[in-house]
C-alpha positions in Angstrom: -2.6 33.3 25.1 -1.7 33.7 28.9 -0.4 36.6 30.3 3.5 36.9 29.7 3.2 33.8 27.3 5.7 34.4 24.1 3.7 34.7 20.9 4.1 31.1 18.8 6.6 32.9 16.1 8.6 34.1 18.9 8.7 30.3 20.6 9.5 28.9 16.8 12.4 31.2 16.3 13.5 30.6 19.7 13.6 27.2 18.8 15.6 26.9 15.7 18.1 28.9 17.3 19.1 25.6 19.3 21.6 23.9 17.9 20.5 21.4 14.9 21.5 18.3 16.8 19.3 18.9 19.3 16.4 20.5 17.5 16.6 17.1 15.2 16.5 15.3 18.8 13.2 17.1 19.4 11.2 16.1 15.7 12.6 12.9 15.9 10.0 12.5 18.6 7.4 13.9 16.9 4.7 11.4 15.0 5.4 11.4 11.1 1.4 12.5 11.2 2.6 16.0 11.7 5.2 16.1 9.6 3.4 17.7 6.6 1.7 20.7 8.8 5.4 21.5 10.6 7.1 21.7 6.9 4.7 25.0 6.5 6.6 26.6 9.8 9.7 27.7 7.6 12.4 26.6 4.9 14.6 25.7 7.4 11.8 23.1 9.1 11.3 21.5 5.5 15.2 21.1 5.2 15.5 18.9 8.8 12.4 17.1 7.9 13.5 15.8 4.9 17.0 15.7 6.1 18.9 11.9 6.1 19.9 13.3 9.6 16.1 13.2 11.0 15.9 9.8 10.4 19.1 8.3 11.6 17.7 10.2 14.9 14.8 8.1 14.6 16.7 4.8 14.0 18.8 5.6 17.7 15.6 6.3 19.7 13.8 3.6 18.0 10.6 5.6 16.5 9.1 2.8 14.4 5.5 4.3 12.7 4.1 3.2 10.0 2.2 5.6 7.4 -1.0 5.5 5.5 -0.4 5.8 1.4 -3.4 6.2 -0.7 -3.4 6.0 -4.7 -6.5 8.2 -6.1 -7.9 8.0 -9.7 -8.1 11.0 -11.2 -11.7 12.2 -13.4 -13.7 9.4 -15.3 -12.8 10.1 -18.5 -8.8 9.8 -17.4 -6.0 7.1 -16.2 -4.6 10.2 -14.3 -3.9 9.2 -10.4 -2.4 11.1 -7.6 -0.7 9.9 -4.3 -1.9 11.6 -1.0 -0.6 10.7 2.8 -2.7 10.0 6.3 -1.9 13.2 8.6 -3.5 15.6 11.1 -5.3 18.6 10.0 -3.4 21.7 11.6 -4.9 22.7 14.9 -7.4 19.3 14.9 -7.0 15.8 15.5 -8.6 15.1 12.7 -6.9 13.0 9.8 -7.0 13.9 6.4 -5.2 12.8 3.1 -3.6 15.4 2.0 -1.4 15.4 -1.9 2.2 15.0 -2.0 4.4 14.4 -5.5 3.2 11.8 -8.3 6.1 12.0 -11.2 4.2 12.1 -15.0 5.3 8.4 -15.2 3.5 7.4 -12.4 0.9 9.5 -12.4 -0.3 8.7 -16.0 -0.6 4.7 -15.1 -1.8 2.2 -12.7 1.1 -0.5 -12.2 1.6 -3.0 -9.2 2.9 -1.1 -6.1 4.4 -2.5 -3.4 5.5 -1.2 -0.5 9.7 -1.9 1.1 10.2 -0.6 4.2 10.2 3.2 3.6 10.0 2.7 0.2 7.3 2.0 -2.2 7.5 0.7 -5.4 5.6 1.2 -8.7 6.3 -1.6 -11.2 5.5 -2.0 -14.9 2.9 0.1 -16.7 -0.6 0.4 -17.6 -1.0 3.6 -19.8 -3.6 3.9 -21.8 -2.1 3.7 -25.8 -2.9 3.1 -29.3 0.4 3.5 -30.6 2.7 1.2 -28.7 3.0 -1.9 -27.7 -0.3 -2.9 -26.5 -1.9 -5.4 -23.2 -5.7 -5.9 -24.1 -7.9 -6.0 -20.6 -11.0 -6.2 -21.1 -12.6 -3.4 -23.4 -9.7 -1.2 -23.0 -5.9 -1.3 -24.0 -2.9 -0.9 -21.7 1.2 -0.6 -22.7 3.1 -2.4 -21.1 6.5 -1.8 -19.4 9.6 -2.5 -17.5 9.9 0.8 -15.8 9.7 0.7 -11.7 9.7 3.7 -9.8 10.6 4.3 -6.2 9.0 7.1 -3.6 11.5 7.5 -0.5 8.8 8.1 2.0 11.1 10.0 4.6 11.0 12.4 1.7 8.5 12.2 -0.7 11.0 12.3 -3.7 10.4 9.6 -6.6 13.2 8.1 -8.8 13.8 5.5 -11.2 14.6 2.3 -10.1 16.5 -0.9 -12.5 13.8 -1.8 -14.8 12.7 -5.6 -15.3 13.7 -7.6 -17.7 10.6 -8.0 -19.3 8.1 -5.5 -20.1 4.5 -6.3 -17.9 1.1 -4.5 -17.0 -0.5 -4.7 -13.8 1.7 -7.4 -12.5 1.5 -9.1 -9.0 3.9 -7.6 -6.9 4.2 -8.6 -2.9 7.5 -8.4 -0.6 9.0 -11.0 1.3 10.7 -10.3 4.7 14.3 -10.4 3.4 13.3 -7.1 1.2 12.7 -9.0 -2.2 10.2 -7.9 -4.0 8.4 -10.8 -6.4 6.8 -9.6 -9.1 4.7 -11.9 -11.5 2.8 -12.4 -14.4 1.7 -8.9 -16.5 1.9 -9.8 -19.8 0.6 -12.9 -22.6 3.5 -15.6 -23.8 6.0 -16.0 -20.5 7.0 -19.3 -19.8 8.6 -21.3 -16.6 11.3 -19.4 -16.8 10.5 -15.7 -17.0 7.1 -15.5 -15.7 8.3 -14.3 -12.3 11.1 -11.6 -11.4 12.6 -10.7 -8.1 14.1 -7.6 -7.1 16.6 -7.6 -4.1 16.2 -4.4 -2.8 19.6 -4.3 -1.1 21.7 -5.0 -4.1 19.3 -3.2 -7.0 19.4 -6.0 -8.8 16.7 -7.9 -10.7 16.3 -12.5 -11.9 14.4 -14.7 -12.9 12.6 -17.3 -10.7 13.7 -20.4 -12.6 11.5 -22.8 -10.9 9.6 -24.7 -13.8 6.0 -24.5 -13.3 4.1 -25.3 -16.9 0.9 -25.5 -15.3 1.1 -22.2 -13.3 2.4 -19.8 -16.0 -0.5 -20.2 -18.7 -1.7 -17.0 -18.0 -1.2 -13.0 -17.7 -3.5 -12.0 -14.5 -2.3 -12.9 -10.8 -2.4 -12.1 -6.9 0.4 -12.7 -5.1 1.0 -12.4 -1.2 3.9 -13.2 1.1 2.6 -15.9 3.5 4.0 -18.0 6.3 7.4 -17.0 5.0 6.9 -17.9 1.2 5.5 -16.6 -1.8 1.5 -17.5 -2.9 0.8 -17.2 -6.1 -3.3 -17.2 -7.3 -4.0 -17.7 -11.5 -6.7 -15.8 -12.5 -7.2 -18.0 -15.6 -7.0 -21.2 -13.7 -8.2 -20.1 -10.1 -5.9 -22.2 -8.3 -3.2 -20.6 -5.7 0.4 -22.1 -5.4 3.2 -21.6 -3.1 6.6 -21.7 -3.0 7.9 -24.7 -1.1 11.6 -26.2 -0.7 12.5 -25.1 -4.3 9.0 -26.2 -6.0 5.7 -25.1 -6.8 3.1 -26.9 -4.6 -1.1 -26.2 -4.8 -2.0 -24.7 -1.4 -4.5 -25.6 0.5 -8.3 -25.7 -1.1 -9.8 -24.6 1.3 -7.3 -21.2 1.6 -7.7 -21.3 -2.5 -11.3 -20.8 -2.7 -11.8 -18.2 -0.2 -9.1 -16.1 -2.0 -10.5 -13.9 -4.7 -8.7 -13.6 -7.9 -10.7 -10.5 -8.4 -10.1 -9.1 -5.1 -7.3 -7.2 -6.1 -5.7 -5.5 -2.5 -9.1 -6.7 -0.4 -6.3 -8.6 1.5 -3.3 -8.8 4.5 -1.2 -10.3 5.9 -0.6 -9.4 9.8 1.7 -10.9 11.9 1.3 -14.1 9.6 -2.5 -14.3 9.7 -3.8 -14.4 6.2 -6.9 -11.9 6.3 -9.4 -11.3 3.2 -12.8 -8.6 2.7 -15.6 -10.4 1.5 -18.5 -9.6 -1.0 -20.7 -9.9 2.4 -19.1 -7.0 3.9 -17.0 -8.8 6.6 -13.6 -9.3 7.3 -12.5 -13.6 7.4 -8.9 -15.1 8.5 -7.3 -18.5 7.3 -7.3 -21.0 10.1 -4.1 -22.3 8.8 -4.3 -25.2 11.5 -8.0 -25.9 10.8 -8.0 -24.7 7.4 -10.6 -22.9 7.6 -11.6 -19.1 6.9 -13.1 -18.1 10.1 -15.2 -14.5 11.0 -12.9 -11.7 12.4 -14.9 -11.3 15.7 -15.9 -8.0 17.8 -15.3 -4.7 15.4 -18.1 -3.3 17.1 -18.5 0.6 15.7 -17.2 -0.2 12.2 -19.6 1.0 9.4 -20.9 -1.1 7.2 -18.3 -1.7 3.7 -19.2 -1.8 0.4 -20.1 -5.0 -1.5 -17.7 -4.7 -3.8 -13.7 -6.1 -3.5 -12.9 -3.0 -5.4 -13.8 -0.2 -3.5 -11.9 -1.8 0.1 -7.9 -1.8 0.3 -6.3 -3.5 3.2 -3.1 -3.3 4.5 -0.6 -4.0 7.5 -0.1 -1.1 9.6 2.8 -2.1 12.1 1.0 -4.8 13.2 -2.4 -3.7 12.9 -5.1 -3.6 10.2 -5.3 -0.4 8.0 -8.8 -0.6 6.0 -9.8 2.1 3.4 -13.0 2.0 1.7 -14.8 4.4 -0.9 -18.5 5.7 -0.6 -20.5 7.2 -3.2 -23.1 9.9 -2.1 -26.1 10.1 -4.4 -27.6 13.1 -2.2 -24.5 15.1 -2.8 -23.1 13.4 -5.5 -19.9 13.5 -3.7 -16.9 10.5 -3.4 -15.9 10.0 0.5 -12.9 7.8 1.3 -12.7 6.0 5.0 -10.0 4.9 6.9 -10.3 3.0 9.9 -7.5 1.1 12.4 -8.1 -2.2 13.8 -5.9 -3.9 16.6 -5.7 -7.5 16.4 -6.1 -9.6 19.7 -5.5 -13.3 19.6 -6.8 -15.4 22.3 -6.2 -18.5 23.7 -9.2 -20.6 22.6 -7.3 -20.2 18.8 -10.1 -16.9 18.1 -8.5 -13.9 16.9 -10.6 -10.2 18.0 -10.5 -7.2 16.1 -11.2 -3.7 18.3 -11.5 -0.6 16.1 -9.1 1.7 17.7 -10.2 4.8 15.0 -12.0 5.5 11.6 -13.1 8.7 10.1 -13.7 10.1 6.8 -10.4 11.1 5.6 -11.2 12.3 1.7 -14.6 14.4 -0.2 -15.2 15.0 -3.8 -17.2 16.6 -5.7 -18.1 17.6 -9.2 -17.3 15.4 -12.9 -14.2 16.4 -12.3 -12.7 15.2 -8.6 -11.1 12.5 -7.4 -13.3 9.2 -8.4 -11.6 6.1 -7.1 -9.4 4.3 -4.5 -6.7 2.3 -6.4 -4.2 1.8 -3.7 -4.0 1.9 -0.4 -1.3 0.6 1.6 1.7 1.7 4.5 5.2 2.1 4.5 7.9 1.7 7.6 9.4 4.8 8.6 12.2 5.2 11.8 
């Protein structure tokens, strides 16, 4: 500290004895990366950063970021998952996920999440149990539900939400631009008119899709994304992807079909309307939608090499950028890593679209039975 320099206490107190308006004025400006660090300064810092007041600040000066959510599974022998946030260690510029607040009815299943603006939702259920009423996947047993839950991500609070009208497990979820959230498939028996629900965000109200579709709905398992301004829809049973076109379901394109994984889970994005998927050979392909072709993202010189496997890689739209997280399994140290890396998307005038890797570090260790053991979710919210 230089000589006559006030002690940092001294310089916070100082500080908060401006009036709130302006003191507000000040963290508004400050990246929602150090957010989580500046809550431990005092009570009074945690009550302006999770004020409504904060972010109506933000709105006015236009401070647009997007944040980096990540789902964790909690112990092998467990369904238990926790929900951490992308920030900066204190006194390093080093990022980190560090734990914020997973409600028991979250935190004791793995439904779809999606995120809404600020928002991100957790729909249906996926709870492990003997006793209720039961979704068989696979060699294990799942309840379904209609509960949705909602995190506010200016605040990290979580409440209930209008449940669906029918009762699903691991459903396809994926937002359109108007805030709608369509959620599909989960559960055996639906027909044409019930297989897929919307929830409008604005008014907190759920409906049916009533577009009849007999071929589409035979199943329980699907991905959905939110594509060239429509809905895509990919049957697991029947490994075929439809889309939403002037009130009807249409097949898409084959060649977009069969480079889109039913299996992939979240190994795929949509940025700026370019339809980008992770593939089992460890690189990262876009749809040619006027070629119809998937095509090799070029450049991403520095990336490490990703695991093989769909599961283990999330992807996600990060304000116009590409937000990949991947896990890693160290035999040596029998210790989990999780990796985050930032990619900026260039396209060029010969059609070619560039990826540059702007950042990645390792973000997340465990170790031990007992830690953290994998990466279901991944994926950003919009915060002002």
């Amino acid at each position: 500290m230089e000589y006559g320099e006030q002690p940092p206490i001294k310089r916070i107190k100082r500080f908060l004895m401006l009036p709130d308006d302006l003191v507000l004025n000040c963290l508004a400006r400050v990246s929602r990366l150090h957010y989580p660090t500046l809550s431990l300064v005092s009570k009074k810092f945690r009550s302006l950063l999770a004020s409504t007041e904060l972010y109506q600040t933000r709105i006015l000066l236009g401070r647009t970021e997007s944040c980096l959510y990540a789902c964790l599974r909690l112990r092998t022998d467990s369904e238990l998952v926790h929900w951490f946030i992308l920030c900066r260690r204190p006194h390093s510029s080093k990022k980190v996920l560090v734990p914020i607040s997973s409600p028991n009815s979250t935190s004791l299943s793995l439904p779809g999440v999606v995120a809404a603006g600020h928002d991100i939702y957790a729909i249906g259920g996926g709870l492990k149990n003997n006793t209720a009423s039961i979704h068989a996947t696979g060699s294990k047993k799942y309840n379904a539900s209609s509960s949705v839950m909602v995190m506010d991500s200016r605040s990290h609070t979580w409440h209930e939400a209008p449940s669906m009208r029918v009762a699903r497990v691991f459903p396809a979820a994926c937002t359109q631009l108007d805030g709608r959230i369509y959620v599909t498939g989960g559960c055996d028996n639906l027909d044409s008119m019930n297989w897929i629900e919307i929830f409008d965000t604005k008014t907190q109200t759920w409906e049916f899709l009533q577009i009849p579709s007999e071929e589409i709905c035979k199943g329980s398992e699907y991905s959905s994304v939110s594509y060239e301004g429509t809905v895509y829809v990919k049957s697991d049973e029947k490994d075929v992807t439809y889309k939403l076109h002037k009130g009807k379901w249409r097949e898409a394109d084959i060649c977009m079909d069969r480079g889109w994984s039913p299996s992939s889970s979240s190994s795929y994005c949509v940025v700026e309307n370019v339809f980008y998927r992770y593939s089992s050979d460890g690189r990262i392909r876009w749809y040619d939608l006027k070629n119809r072709v998937w095509k090799t993202l070029k450049g991403l010189e520095g990336l490490p090499s990703l695991p093989n496997s769909h599961d283990n890689v999330k992807m996600a739209d990060h304000c116009g950028k590409m937000a990949i997280s991947w896990e890693e399994y160290v035999f040596v140290d029998t210790e989990k890593r999780i990796w985050c890396a930032t990619i900026a998307i260039e396209k060029r005038q010969n059609g070619e679209i560039w990826g540059m890797l702007e950042w990645f570090d390792n973000v997340f260790k465990s170790k031990g039975p007992n830690g953290y053991v994998g990466l279901v979710h991944a994926l950003t919210a919009t915060l002002w």
